[in-house]
GUPA-642825 format. One record per residue: residue number from 1; x, y, z of N, C-alpha, C in turn. Coordinates in Angstrom, 3 decimals. Example, Ala and Ser with C-alpha at 12.3 -4.5 7.8 and 13.67 -1.06 7.14 Angstrom:
2
   i     n.xx     n.yy     n.zz    ca.xx    ca.yy    ca.zz     c.xx     c.yy     c.zz
   1   13.190   -5.690    7.800   12.300   -4.500    7.800   13.200   -3.300    7.800
   2   12.850   -2.250    7.080   13.670   -1.060    7.140   12.900    0.030    7.870
***
This chain:
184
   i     n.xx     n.yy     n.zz    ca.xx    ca.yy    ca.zz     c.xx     c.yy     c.zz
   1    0.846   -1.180    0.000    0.000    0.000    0.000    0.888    1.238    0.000
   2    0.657    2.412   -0.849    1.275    3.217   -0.534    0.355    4.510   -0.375
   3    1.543    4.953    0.952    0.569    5.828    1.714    1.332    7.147    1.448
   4    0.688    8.289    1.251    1.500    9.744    1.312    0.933   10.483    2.195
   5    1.928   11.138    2.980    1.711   11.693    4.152    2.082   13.081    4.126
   6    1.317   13.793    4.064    1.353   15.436    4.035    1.924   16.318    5.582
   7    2.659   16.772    5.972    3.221   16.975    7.050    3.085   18.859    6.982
   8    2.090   18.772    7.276    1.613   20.260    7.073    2.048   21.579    7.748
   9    3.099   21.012    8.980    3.573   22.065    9.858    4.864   22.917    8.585
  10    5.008   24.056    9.224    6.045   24.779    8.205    7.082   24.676    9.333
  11    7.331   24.343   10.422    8.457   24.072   11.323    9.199   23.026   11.179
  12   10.263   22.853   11.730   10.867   21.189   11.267   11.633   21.002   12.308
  13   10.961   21.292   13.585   11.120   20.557   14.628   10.239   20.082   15.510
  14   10.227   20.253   16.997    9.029   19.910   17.701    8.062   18.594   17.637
  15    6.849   18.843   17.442    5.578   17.729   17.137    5.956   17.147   16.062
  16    6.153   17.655   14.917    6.102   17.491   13.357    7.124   16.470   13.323
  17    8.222   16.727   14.051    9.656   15.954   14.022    9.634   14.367   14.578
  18    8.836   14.609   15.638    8.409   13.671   16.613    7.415   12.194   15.849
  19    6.427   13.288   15.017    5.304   12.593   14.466    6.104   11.808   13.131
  20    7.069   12.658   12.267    7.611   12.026   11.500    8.740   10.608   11.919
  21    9.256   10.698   13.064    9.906    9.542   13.699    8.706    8.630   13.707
  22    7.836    8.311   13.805    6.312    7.607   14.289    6.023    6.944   12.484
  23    6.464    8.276   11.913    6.019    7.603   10.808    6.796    6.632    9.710
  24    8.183    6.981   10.204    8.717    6.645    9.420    9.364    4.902   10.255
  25    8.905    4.926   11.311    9.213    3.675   12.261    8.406    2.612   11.727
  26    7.330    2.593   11.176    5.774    1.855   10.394    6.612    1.755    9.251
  27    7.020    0.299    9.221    7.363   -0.645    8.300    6.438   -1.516    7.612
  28    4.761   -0.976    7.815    3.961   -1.880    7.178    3.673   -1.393    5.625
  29    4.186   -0.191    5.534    3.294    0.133    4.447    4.880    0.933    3.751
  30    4.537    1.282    2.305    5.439    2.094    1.375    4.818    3.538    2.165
  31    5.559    4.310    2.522    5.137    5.528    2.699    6.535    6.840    2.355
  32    5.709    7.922    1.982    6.028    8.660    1.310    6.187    9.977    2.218
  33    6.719   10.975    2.212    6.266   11.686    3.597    6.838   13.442    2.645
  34    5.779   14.071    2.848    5.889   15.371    1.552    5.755   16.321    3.627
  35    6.950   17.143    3.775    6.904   18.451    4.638    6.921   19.525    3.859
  36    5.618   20.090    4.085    5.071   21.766    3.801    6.428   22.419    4.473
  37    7.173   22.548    5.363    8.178   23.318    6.059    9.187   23.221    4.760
  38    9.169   22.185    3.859   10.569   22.171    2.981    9.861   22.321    1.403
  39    8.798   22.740    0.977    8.094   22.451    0.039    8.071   24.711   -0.368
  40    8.038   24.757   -1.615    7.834   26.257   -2.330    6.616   26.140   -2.769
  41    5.522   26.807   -2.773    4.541   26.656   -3.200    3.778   28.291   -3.037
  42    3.207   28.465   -4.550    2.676   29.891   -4.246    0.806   29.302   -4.472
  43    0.502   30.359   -3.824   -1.213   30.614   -3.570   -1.918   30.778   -4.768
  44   -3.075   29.943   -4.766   -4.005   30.628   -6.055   -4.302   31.823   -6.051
  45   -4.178   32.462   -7.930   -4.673   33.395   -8.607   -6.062   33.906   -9.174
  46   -6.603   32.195   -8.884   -7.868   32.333   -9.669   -8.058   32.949  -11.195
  47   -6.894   32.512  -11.855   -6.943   32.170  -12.684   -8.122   31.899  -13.932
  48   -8.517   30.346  -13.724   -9.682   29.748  -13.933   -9.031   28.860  -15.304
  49   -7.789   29.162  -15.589   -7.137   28.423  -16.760   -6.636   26.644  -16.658
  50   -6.681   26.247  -14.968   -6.473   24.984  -14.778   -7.584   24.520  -15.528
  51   -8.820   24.537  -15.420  -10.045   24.027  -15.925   -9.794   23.132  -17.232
  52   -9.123   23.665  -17.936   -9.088   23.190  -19.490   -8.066   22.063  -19.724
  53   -7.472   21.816  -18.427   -6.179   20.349  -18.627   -6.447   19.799  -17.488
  54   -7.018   20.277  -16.132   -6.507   19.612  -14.979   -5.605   19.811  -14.569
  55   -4.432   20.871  -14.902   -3.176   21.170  -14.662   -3.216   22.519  -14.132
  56   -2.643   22.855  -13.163   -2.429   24.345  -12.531   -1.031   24.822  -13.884
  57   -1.657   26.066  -13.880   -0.916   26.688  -15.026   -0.559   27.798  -14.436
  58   -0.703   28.416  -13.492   -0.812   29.544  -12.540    1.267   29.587  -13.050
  59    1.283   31.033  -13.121    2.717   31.345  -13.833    3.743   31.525  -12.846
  60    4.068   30.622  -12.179    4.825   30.393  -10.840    6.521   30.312  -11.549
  61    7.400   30.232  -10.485    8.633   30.299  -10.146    8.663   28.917  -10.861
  62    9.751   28.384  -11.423   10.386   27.069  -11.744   10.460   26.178   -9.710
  63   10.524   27.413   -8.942   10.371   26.588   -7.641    9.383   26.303   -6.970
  64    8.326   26.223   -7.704    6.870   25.727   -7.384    6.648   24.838   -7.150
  65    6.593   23.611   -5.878    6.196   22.321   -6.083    5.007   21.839   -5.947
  66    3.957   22.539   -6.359    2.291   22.262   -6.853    2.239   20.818   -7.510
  67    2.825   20.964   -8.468    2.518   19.747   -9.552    3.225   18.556   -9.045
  68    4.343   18.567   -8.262    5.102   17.596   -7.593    4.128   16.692   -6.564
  69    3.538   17.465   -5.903    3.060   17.436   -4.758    1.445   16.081   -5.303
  70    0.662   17.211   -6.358   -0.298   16.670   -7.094   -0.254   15.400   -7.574
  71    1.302   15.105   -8.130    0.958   13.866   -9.038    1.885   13.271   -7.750
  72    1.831   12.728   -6.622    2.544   12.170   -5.634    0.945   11.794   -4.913
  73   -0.202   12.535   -4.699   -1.454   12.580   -4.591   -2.145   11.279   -4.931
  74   -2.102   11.651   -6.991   -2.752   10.741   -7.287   -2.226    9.262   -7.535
  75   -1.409    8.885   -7.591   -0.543    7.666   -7.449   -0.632    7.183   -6.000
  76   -0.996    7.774   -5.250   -0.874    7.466   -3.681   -2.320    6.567   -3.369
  77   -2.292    5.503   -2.558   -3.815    4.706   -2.656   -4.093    5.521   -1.199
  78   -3.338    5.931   -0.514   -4.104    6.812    0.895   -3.215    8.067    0.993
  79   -3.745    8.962    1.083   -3.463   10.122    1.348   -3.484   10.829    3.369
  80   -2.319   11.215    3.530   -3.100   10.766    5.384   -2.390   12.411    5.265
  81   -3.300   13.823    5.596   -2.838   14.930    6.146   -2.714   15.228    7.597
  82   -1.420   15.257    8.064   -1.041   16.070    9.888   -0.787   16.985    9.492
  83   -1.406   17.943   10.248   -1.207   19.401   10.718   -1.385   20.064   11.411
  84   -0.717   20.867   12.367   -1.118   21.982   13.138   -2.053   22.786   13.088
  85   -3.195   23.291   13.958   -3.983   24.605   13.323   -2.960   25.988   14.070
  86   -2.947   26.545   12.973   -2.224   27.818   13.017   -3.728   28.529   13.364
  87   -3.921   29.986   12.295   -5.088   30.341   12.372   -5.043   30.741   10.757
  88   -5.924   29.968    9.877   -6.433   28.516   10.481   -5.369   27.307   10.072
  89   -5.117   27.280    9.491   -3.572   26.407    8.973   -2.523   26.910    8.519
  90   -1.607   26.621    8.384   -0.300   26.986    8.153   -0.371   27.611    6.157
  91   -0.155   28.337    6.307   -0.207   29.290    4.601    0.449   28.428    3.747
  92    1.457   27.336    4.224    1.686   26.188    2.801    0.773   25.673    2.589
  93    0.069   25.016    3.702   -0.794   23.855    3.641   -2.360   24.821    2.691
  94   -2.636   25.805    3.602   -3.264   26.475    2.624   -3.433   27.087    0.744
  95   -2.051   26.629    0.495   -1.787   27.312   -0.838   -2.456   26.204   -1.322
  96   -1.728   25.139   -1.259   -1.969   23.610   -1.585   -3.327   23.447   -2.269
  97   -4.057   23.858   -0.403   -5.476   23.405   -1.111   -6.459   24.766   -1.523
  98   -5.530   25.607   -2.070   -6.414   26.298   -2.925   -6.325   26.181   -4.101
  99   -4.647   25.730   -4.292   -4.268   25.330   -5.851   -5.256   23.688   -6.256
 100   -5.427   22.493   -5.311   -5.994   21.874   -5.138   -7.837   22.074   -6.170
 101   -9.115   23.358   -4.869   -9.613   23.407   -4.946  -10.051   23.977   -6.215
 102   -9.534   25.157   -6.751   -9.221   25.580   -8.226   -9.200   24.328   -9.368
 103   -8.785   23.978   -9.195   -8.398   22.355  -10.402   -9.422   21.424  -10.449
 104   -9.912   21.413   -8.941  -11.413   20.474   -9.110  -12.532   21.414   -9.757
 105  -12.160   22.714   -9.145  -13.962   23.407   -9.404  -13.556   23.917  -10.617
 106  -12.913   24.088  -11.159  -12.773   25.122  -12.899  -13.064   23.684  -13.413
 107  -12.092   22.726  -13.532  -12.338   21.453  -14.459  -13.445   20.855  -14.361
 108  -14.125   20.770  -13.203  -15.961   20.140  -13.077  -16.548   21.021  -13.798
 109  -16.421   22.088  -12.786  -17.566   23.551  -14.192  -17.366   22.995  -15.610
 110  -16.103   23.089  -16.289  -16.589   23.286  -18.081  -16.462   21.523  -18.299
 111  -16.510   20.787  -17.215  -16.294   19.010  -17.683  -15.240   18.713  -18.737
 112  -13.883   19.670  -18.546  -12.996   18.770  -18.906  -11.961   17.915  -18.495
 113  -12.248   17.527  -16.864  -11.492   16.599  -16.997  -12.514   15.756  -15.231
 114  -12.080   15.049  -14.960  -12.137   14.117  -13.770  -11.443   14.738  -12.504
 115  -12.341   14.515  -11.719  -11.211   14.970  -10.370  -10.489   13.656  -10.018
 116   -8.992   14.077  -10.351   -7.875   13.087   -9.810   -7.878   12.023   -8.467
 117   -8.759   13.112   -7.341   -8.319   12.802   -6.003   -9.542   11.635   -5.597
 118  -10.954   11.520   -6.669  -11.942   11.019   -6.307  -11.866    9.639   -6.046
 119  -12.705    9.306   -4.819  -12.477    8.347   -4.377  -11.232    7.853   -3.189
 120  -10.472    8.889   -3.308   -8.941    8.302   -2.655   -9.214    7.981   -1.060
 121   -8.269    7.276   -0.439   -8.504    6.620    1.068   -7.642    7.825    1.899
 122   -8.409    8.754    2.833   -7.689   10.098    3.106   -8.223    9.958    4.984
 123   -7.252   10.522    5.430   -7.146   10.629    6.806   -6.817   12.185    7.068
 124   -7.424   12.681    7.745   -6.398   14.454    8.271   -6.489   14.134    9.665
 125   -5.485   14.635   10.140   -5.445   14.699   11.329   -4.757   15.995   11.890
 126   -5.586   16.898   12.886   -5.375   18.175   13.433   -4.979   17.840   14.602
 127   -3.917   18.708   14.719   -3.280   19.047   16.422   -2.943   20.308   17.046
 128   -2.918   19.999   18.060   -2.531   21.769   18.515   -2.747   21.541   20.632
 129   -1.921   22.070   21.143   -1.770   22.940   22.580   -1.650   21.029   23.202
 130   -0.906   20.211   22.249   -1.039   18.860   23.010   -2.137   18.254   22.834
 131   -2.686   18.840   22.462   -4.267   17.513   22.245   -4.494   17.838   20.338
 132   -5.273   16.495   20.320   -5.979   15.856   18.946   -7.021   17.565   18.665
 133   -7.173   18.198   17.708   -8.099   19.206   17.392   -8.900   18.799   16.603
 134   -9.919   19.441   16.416  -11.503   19.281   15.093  -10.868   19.456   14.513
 135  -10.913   18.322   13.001  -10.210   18.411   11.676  -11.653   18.642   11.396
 136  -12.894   19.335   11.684  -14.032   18.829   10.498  -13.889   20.053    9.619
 137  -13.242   21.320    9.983  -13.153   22.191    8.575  -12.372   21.546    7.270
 138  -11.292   21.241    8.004  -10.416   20.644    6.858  -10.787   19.162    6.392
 139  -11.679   18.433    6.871  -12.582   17.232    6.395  -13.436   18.041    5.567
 140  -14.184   18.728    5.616  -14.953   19.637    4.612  -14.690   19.937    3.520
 141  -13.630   20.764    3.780  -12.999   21.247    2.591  -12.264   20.294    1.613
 142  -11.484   19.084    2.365  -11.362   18.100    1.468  -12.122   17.299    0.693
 143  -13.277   17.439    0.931  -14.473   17.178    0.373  -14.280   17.017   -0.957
 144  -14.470   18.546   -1.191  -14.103   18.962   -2.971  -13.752   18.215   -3.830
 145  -12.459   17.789   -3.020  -11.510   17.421   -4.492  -12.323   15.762   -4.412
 146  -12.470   15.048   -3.395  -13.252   13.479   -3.987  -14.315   13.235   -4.246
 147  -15.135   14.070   -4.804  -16.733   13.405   -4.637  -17.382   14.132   -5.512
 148  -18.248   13.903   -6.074  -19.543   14.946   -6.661  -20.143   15.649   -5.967
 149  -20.784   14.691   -5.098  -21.905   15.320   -4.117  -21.406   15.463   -2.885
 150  -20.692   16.686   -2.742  -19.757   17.098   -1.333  -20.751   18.155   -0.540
 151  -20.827   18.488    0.603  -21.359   19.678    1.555  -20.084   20.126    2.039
 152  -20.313   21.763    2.318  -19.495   22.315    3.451  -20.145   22.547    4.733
 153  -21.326   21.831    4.718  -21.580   21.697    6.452  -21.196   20.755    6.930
 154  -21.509   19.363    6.722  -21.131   17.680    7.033  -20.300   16.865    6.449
 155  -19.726   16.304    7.021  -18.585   15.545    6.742  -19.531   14.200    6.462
 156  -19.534   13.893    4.490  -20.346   12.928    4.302  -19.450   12.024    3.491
 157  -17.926   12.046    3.531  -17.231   11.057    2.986  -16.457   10.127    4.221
 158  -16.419    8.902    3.606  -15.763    7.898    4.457  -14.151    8.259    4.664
 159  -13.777    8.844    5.846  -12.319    9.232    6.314  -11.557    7.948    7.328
 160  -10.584    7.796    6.432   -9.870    6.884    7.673   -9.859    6.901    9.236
 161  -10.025    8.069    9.606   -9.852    8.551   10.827  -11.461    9.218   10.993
 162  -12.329    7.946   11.551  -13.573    8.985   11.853  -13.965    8.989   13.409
 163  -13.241    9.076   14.356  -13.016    9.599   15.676  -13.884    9.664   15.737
 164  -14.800   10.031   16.717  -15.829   11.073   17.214  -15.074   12.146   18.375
 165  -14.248   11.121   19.163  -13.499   12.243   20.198  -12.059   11.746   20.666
 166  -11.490   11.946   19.835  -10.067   11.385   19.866   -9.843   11.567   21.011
 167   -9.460   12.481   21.678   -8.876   12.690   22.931   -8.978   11.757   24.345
 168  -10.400   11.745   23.845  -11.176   10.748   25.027  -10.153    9.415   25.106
 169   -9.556    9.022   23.243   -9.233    7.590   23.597   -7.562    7.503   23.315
 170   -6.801    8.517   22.579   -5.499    8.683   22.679   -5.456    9.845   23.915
 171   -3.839    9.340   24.298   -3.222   10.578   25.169   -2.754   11.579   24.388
 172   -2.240   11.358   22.784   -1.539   12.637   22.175   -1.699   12.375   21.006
 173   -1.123   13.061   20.341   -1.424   12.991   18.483   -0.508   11.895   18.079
 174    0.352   11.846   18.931    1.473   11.018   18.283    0.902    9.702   18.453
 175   -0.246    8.902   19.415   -0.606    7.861   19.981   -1.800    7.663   18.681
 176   -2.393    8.520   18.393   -3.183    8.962   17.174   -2.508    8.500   15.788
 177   -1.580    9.257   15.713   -1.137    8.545   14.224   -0.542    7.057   14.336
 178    0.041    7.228   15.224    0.347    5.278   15.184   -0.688    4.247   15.175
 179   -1.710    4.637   15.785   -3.175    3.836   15.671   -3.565    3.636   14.710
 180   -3.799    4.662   13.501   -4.253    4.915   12.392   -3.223    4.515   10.963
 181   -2.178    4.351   11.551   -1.096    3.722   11.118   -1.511    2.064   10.594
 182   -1.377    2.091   12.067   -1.609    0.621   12.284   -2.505    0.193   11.817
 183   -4.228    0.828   11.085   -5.292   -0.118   11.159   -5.347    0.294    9.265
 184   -4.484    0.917    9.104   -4.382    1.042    7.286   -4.040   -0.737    6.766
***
């Protein structure tokens, strides 16, 4: 199975460092591990020119790793996002999924192409002040990119990680991703 793991903190020490030891200790699976802290990535333009390939065309730096990031995505059979809430996430992790959300909604509007991400096996997992946080914005918003029939009120896709109250049953995030590790 291969799993890609989005490491959404822009720091590269602390939790993030910790969580990546955790991850990279899980010898069950091929895993892949993409840090927003080491990643260039600029913000959508809105544009509206992805629409016509599925491809962000947005006129970025040669040090853009959008498209890197994307086709590491769709080759991936689970997609698992950790991240910190900043307020509200960290501005990489944010670019991502605006360059992301752009590519699904221009290319659905004129139907030329498929959303890449549909269907995929996706986990997020939010942290912050030591405890597990509500991922349901960012369950929401991931919405978009897999499904037709998505809401931004309810979380109506099947997520690896569907907790109801993490905290209650891990002591920390790090006890969290190894669980979820483990039951991939």
């Amino acid at each position: 199975m291969n799993i890609l793991v989005i490491l959404g903190s822009q720091k590269i020490n602390g939790k993030t460092l910790e969580i990546e030891k955790i991850i990279k200790h899980n010898k069950n699976h091929n895993i892949d591990i993409i840090k927003m802290s080491e990643i260039k990535i600029e913000g959508c333009i809105a544009c509206e020119k992805c629409g016509s390939n599925g491809k962000c065309i947005l006129p970025v730096s040669k040090n853009d790793m959008f498209e890197y990031i994307f086709s590491k995505m769709k080759i991936s059979d689970i997609i698992l996002i950790i991240t910190p809430i900043y307020s509200p996430y960290p501005s990489r992790l944010v670019a991502l999924m605006e360059r992301l959300l752009s590519i699904s909604f221009f290319g659905y509007i004129i139907g030329k192409h498929e959303r890449p991400l549909k269907n995929k096996k996706v986990g997020i997992i939010c942290y912050g002040n030591n405890k597990i946080e509500d991922e349901k914005q960012l369950k929401l918003l991931f919405q978009k990119y897999l499904m037709d029939n998505y809401s931004f009120t309810e979380i109506n896709y099947e997520y690896i990680n569907n907790e109801i109250n993490p905290n209650a049953k891990y002591k920390n995030v790090y006890e969290y991703v190894e669980d979820i590790l483990n039951k991939i």
